[in-house]
C-alpha positions as a Markdown table, in Angstrom:
| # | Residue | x | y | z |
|---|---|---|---|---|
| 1 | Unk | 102.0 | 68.3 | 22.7 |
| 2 | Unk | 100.4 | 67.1 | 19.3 |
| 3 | Unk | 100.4 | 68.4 | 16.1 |
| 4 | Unk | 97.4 | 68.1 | 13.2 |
| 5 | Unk | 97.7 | 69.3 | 10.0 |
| 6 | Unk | 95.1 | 69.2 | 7.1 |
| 7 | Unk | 96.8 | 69.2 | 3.8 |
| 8 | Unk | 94.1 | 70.1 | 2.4 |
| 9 | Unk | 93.1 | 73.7 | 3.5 |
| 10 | Unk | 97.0 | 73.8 | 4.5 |
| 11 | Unk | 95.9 | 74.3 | 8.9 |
| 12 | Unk | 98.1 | 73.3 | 11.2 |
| 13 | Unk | 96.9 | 72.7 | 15.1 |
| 14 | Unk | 99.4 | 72.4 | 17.7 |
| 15 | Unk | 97.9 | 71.1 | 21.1 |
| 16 | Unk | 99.7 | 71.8 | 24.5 |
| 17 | Unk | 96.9 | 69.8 | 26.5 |
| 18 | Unk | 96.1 | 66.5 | 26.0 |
| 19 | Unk | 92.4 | 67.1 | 25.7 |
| 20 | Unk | 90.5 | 70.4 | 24.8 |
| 21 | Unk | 87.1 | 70.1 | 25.8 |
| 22 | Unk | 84.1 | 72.2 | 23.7 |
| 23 | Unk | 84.2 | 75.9 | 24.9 |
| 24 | Unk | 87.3 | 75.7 | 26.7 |
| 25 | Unk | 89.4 | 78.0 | 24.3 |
| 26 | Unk | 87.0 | 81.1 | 25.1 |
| 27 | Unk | 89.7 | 83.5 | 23.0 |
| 28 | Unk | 91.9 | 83.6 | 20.1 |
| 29 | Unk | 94.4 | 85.6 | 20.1 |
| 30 | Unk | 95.8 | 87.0 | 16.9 |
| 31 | Unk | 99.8 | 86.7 | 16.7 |
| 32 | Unk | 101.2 | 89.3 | 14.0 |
| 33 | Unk | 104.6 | 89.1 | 12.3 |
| 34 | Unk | 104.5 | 85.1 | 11.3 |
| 35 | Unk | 104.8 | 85.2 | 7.7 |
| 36 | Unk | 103.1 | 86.9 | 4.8 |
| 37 | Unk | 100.8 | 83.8 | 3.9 |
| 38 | Unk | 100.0 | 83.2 | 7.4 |
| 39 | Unk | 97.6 | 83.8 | 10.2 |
| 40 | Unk | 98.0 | 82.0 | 13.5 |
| 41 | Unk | 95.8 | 82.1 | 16.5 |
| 42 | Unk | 96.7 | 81.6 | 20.2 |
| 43 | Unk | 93.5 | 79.7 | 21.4 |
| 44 | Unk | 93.7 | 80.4 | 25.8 |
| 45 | Unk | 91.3 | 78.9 | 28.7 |
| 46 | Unk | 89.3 | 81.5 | 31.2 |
| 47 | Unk | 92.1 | 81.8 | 33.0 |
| 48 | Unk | 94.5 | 82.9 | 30.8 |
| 49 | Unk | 96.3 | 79.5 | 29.9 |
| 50 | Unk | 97.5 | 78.8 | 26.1 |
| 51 | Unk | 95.8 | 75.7 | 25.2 |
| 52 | Unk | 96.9 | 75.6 | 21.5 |
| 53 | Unk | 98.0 | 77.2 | 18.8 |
| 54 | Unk | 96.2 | 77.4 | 15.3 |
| 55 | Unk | 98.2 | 77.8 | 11.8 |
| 56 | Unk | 96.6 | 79.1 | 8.4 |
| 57 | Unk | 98.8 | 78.9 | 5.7 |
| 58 | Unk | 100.9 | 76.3 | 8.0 |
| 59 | Unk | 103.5 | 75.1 | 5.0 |
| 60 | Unk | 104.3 | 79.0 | 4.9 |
| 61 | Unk | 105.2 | 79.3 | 8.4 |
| 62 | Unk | 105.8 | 75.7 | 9.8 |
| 63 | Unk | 109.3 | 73.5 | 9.1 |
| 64 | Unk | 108.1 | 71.2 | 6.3 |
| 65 | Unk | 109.5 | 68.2 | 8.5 |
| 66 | Unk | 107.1 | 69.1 | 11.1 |
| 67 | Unk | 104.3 | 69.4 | 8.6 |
| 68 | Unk | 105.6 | 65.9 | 7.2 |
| 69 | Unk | 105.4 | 64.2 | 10.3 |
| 70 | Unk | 101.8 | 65.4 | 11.6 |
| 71 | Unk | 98.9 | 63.1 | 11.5 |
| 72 | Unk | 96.7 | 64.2 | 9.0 |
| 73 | Unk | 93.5 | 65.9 | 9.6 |
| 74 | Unk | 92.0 | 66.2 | 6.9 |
């Protein structure tokens, strides 16, 4: 697992797989109920396998330590 965050536009990626190639995620799904400030995004392979996870508005919903600790992406 590995966790990106760009401070900047405040996004947060959590990886479960070391390596997602280009047009492997082929759907996001939408998970409701993490915060008011925050959208977040199960990305999932053809076969149904979570692949990552993808946090708007990640200070809102994230542990700040977690946030602190990410490489920055941006």
């Amino acid at each position: 697992m590995h966790i990106e965050y760009d401070r900047e536009n405040d996004t947060a990626y959590v990886s479960l797989v070391a390596h997602i190639a280009d047009g492997a995620a082929v759907r996001q799904i939408p998970v409701a109920g993490v915060g008011a400030d925050a959208e977040v995004f199960l990305d999932v392979d053809a076969s149904g396998r979570l692949l990552g996870i993808e946090v708007i508005g990640a200070g809102g919903a994230l542990p700040a330590e977690v946030l602190e600790q990410a490489p920055s992406s941006g």
